[in-house]
TINULUM-902836 format. One line per 8 residues: for each residue x, y, z of C-alpha. Coordinates in pm, whole numbers, plus 50000, padded with zeros to 5 digits. Layout:
REM residues N
X,Y,Z  ... .
//
This chain:
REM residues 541
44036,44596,44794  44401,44726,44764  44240,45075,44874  44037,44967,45171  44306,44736,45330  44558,45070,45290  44318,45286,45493  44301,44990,45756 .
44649,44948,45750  44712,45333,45789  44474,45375,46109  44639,45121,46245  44962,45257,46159  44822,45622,46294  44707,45415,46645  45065,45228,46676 .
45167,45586,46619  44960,45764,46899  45043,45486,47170  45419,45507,47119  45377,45899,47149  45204,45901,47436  45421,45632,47592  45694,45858,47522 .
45553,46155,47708  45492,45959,47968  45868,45815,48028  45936,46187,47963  45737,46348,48223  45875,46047,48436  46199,46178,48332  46122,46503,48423 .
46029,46452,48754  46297,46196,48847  46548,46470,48762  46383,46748,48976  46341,46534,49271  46681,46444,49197  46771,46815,49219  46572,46906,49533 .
46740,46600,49721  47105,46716,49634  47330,46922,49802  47272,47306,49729  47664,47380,49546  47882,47555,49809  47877,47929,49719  48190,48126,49668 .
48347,48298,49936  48374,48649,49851  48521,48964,50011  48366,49260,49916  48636,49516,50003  48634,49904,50022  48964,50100,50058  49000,50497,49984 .
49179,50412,49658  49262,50099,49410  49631,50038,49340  49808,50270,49073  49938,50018,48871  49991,49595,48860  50399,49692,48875  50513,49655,49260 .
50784,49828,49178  50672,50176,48983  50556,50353,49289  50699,50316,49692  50366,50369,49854  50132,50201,50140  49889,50153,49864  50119,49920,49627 .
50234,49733,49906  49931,49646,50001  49867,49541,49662  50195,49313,49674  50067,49131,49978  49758,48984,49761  49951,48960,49423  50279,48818,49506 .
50499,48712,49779  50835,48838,49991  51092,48671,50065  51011,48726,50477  50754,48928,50645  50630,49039,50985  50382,48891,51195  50156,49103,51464 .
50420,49106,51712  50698,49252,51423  50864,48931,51435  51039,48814,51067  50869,48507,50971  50977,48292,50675  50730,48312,50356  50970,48213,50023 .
51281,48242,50190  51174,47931,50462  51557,48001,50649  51827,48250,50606  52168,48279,50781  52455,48511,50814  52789,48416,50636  52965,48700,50613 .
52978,49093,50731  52816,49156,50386  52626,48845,50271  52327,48732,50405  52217,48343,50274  51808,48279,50202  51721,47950,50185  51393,47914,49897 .
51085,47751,49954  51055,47449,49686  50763,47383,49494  50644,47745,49472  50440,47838,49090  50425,48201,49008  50085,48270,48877  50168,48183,48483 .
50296,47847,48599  50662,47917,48587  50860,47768,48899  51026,48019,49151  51334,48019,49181  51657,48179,49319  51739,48344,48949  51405,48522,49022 .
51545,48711,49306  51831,48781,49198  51603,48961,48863  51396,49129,49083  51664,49292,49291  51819,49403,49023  51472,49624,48891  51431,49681,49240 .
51796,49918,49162  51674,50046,48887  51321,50187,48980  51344,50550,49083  51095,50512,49428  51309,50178,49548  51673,50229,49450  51710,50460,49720 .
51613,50167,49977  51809,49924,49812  52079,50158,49761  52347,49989,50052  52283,49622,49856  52574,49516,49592  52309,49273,49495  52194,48897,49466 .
52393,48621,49397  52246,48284,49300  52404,47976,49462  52168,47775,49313  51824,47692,49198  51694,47747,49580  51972,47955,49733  52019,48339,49728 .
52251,48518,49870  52191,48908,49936  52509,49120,49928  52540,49490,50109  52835,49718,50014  52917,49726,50338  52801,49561,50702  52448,49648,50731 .
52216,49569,50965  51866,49601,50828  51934,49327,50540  51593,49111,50720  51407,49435,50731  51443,49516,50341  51402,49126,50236  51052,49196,50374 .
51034,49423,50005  51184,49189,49827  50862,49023,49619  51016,48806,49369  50910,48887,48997  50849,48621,48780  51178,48662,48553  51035,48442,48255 .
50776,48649,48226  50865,48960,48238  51170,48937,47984  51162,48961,47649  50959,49239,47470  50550,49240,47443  50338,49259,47120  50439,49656,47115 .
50777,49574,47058  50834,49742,47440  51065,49577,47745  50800,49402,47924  51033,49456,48250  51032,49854,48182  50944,50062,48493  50704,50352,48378 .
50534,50541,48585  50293,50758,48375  50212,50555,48076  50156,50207,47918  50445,49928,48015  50373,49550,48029  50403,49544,48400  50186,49824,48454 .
49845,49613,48271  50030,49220,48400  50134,49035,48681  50277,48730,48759  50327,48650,49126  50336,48371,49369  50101,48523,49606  49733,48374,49707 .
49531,48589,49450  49581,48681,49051  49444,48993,48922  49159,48839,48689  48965,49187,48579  49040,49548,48665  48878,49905,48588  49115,50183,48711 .
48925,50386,49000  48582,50127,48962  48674,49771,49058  48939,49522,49061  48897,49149,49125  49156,48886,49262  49085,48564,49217  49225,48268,49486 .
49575,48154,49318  49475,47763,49265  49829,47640,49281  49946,47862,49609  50183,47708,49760  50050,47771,50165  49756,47562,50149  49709,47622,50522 .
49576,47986,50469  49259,48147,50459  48963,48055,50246  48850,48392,50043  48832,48305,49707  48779,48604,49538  48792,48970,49664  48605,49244,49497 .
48796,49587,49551  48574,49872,49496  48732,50244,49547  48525,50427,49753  48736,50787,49847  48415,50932,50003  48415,50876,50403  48071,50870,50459 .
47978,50704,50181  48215,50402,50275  48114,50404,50598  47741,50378,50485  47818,50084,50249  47969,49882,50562  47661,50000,50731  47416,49860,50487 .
47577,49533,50379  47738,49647,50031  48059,49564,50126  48221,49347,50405  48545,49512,50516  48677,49885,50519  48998,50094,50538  49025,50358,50698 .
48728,50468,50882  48706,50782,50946  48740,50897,51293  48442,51046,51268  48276,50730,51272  48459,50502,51470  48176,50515,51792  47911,50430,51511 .
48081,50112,51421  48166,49983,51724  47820,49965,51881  47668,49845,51549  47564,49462,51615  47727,49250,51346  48033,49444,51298  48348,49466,51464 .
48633,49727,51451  49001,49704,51492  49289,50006,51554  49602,50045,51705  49826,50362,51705  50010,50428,51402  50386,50542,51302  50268,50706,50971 .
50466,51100,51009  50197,51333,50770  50401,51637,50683  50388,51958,50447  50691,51989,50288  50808,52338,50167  50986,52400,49825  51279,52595,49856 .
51395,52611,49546  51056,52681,49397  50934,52968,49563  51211,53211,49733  50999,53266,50062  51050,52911,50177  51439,52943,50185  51417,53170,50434 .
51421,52975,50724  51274,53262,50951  50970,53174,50748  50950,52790,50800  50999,52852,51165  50709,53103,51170  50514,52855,50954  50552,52603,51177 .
50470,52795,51533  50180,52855,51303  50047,52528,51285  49824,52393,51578  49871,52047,51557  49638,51914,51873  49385,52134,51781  49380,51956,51420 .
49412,51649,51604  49152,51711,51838  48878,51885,51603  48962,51727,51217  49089,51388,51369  48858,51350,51673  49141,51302,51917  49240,50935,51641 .
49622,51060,51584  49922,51213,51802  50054,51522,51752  50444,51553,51628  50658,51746,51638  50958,51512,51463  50959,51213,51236  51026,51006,51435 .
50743,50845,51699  50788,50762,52049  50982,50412,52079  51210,50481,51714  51567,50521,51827  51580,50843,51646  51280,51009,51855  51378,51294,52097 .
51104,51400,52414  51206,51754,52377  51111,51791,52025  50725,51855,52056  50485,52060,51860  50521,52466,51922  50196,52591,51801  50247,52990,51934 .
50074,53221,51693  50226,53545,51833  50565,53321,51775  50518,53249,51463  50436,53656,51334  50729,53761,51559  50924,53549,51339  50733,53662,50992 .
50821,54054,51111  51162,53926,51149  51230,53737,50827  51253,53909,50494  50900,53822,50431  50705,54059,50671  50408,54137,50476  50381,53776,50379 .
50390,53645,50048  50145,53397,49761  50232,53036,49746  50019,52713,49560  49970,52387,49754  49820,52045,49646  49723,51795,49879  49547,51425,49786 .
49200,51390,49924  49166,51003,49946  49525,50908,50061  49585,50988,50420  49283,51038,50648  49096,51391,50633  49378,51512,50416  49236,51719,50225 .
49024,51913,50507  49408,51887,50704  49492,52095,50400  49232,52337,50395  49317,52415,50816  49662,52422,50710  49601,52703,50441  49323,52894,50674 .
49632,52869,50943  49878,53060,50721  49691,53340,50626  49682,53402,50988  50100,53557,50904  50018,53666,50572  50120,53373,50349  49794,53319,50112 .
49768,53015,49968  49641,52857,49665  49537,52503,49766  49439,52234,49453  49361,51894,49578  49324,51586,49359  49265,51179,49378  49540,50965,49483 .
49543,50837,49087  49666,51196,48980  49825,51317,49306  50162,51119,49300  50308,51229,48913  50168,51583,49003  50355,51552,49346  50678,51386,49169 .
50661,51699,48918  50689,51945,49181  50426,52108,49017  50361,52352,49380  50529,52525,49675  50409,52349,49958  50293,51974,49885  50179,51713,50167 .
50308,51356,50217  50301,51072,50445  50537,50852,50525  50554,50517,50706  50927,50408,50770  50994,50123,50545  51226,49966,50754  51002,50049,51090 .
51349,50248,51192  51400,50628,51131  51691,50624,50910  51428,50510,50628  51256,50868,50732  51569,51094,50630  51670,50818,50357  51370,50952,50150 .
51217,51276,50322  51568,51464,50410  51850,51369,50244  51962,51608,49966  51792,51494,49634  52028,51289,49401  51840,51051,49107  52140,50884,49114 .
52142,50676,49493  51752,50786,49471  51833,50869,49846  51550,51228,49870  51342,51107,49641  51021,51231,49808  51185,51513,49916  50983,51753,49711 .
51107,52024,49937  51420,52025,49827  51588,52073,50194  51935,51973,50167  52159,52023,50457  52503,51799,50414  52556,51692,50791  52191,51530,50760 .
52313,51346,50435  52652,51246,50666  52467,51155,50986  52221,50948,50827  52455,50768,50617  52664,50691,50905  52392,50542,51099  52328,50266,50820 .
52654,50113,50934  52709,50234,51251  52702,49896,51477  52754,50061,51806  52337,50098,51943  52424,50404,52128  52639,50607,51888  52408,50529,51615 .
52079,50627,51815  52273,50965,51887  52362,51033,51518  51980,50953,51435  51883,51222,51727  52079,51487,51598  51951,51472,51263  51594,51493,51381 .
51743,51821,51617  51916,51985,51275  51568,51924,51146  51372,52091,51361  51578,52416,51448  51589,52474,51095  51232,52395,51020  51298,52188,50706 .
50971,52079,50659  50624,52090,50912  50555,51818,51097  50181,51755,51173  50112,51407,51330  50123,51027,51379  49852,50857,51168  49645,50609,51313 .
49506,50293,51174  49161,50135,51166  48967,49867,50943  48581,49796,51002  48424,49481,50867  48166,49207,50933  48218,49045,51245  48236,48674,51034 .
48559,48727,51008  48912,48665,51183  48993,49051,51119  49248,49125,51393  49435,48829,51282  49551,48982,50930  49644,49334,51006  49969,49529,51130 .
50093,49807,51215  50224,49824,50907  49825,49903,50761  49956,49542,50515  49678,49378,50610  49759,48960,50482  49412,48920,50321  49557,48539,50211 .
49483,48458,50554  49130,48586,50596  48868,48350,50721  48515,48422,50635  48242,48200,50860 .
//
């Protein structure tokens, strides 16, 4: 009895069993289905707005201040902040300076935006100006700019005043380089034991591989010469700004190639296009193209104290009658660039009409038969070939030019990445360099380009050429404080005269500027003529 009631009981048990299972399935499956149709009814998530971007190169380094280039700057713009930039119309426009006034001949009083977070979380505040002009003095490529400022004197937590050696009237201009560093961060030493605030240019330094800025995006990932991506800055402090999230920069140094990933969708925006192309993308449907002329001088600058020949300055002269610069224009540039024959472009106070390029071959070997170089003589040349635009085939016509008086050249070109330390080095005779004025006035030309070298002031320090001519240094020296408009634009004049009659470097042209992207975008809005084009503010529809 005891057995046969246990088997009832247990198929009982085994039915209870079997009914609750099934029961189960059943409020699962309901389950199931309640949560998909739950799913299909909501709201698809918003998807991220992403730039895909494309320049020629990726920035050097995460320090601002280890290189003075159009590259780095650029690379400020996203990272960090200044205390006042330009809009389109080169107008100074408050970022984290929100007033400024003038107390004194030599100070000039900046008024801080409050409630500004750098990107580790610290606050901004006037101490972090006055820190950052202070590296800004130390760092060979900026010293020279900042050379005519004293310094920065806290008045407190959101006051800063900036302090010239003498009157000088370009203090707004330079505040637009003034991107505050985040002084917390960047004092102290790192886990190597090294000054995280050390400038270093070739090899490892805290600032190099970290950033902390107040500007719209942080640096979240990067691969040197593959990809870097920025990440929207959750706590920036201009909420009414664009709405890219995240930007992916990709390196792209071949022209056609970048063009072709515009072309098929890879990538959203692009800078520069090259000339070549510019027809292509304007009647493409979909995409829409921006340029404007540019104030970018590209140059070849001879080493004098390197190779003997380029002292001579019968030689530069014949060099530079033997340079056509509208036919480079015209068949390299496709017409996208203006001849020069100075530094100094049309509408600069230092510009002169009469000083125009004076491409005359039977000139320039007049002058070669002249000089003490008559048969000609070897010299080595390097050149980038994803800086400028077409610079490295603008070196190859430059080299194919000379041997047309006997001066054979050896011509090496090399990545922006390597071009810079091997340019710095001095490492050839002739090397080629662009330069847009920093202060969009010409004295920032000869500051850097002409003045006699001195590591000291850093005034010449991309003067690989080693020109060095005294009554430049004087002229252009005197123009920084010169207050009269007319005297000063006369000093500027003359230096670009001594300049030219003595050849001390060739001039080849004006750069232009152009950026391609979708046409979703509000891409006329963010760029200049700087070529800083405010990203922050990019609207994606």
């Amino acid at each position: 009895m005891k057995v046969s009631t246990f088997k009832t009981a247990g198929k009982f048990s085994l039915l209870v069993l079997s009914l609750l299972v099934a029961a189960l399935m059943l409020v699962g499956c309901s389950g199931e289905e309640k949560k998909e149709a739950a799913e299909k009814a909501a709201p698809a998530a918003p998807e991220k707005v992403t730039l895909k971007l494309a320049m020629d190169a990726d920035p050097v380094s995460l320090d601002p201040h280890v290189q003075l280039s159009g590259g780095m700057l650029q690379f400020s713009h996203l990272v960090f902040d200044p205390l006042v930039r330009y809009d389109k119309d080169m107008n100074f426009v408050p970022r984290l300076a929100e007033s400024w006034e003038r107390i004194d001949d030599l100070t000039m009083r900046f008024h801080l935006r409050k409630g500004v977070k750098f990107h580790s979380g610290n606050d901004f505040t006037a101490k972090d100006v006055v820190f950052t002009l202070d590296r800004l003095k130390k760092s060979d490529d900026f010293k020279g700019l900042f050379e005519p400022f004293s310094g920065a004197v806290a008045v407190d937590d959101y006051t800063v005043d900036l302090v010239t050696k003498k009157p000088y009237g370009l203090v707004l201009n330079m505040a637009t380089y003034v991107f505050p560093l985040d002084s917390k961060f960047y004092s102290g030493t790192d886990d190597k034991g090294k000054a995280k605030d050390a400038i270093v240019k070739t090899d490892y330094s805290f600032a190099n591989e970290n950033e902390s800025g107040t500007g719209p995006f942080v640096v979240t990932s990067r691969e040197q010469g593959v990809k870097t991506v920025f990440t929207r800055f959750k706590d920036y402090w201009n909420k009414d700004t664009g709405n890219v999230e995240e930007i992916i920069l990709a390196p792209i140094k071949n022209d056609a190639t970048r063009t072709a990933a515009l072309m098929s969708g890879d990538v959203d925006f692009v800078m520069p296009v090259p000339p070549q192309d510019l027809d292509r993308i304007k009647s493409t449907d979909g995409l829409q193209l921006v340029t404007m002329s540019g104030s970018r001088i590209i140059t070849f600058q001879l080493n004098q104290k390197r190779n003997p020949a380029l002292a001579d300055t019968k030689v530069r002269l014949a060099m530079a009658y033997a340079y056509d610069n509208q036919g480079v224009v015209e068949k390299i540039m496709n017409g996208f660039a203006t001849a020069a024959g100075q530094m100094s472009p049309k509408g600069y106070v230092g510009h002169l009409d009469t000083l125009v390029p004076r491409y005359d071959l039977d000139k320039a070997k007049a002058l070669m038969a002249e000089s003490g170089y008559p048969d000609g003589f070897e010299a080595t040349m390097i050149a980038p070939n994803n800086r400028y635009v077409n610079d490295e085939k603008i070196a190859e016509a430059f080299a194919s030019m000379m041997s047309k008086i006997g001066i054979k050249i050896s011509l090496k070109t090399m990545p922006k990445a390597q071009y810079w330390d091997q340019f710095d080095a001095q490492v050839a005779d002739i090397q080629l360099i662009g330069w847009h004025s920093d202060t969009e006035d010409s004295g920032n030309f000869y500051e850097f380009l002409s003045m006699c070298r001195n590591s000291e002031t850093g005034y010449g320090q991309y003067n690989s050429g080693n020109y060095c001519n005294p009554k430049v240094d004087e002229l252009t020296l005197a123009a920084q404080t010169e207050t009269d408009p007319a005297k000063r634009a006369a000093d500027l004049q003359e230096v670009e005269k001594i300049q030219y009659d003595e050849a001390g470097y060739i001039p080849l042209h004006w750069q232009n500027l152009s950026w391609a992207s979708k046409a979703n975008m509000n891409t006329e809005d963010i760029v200049n003529v700087m070529n800083f084009p405010y990203f922050g503010d990019l609207v994606i529809n």
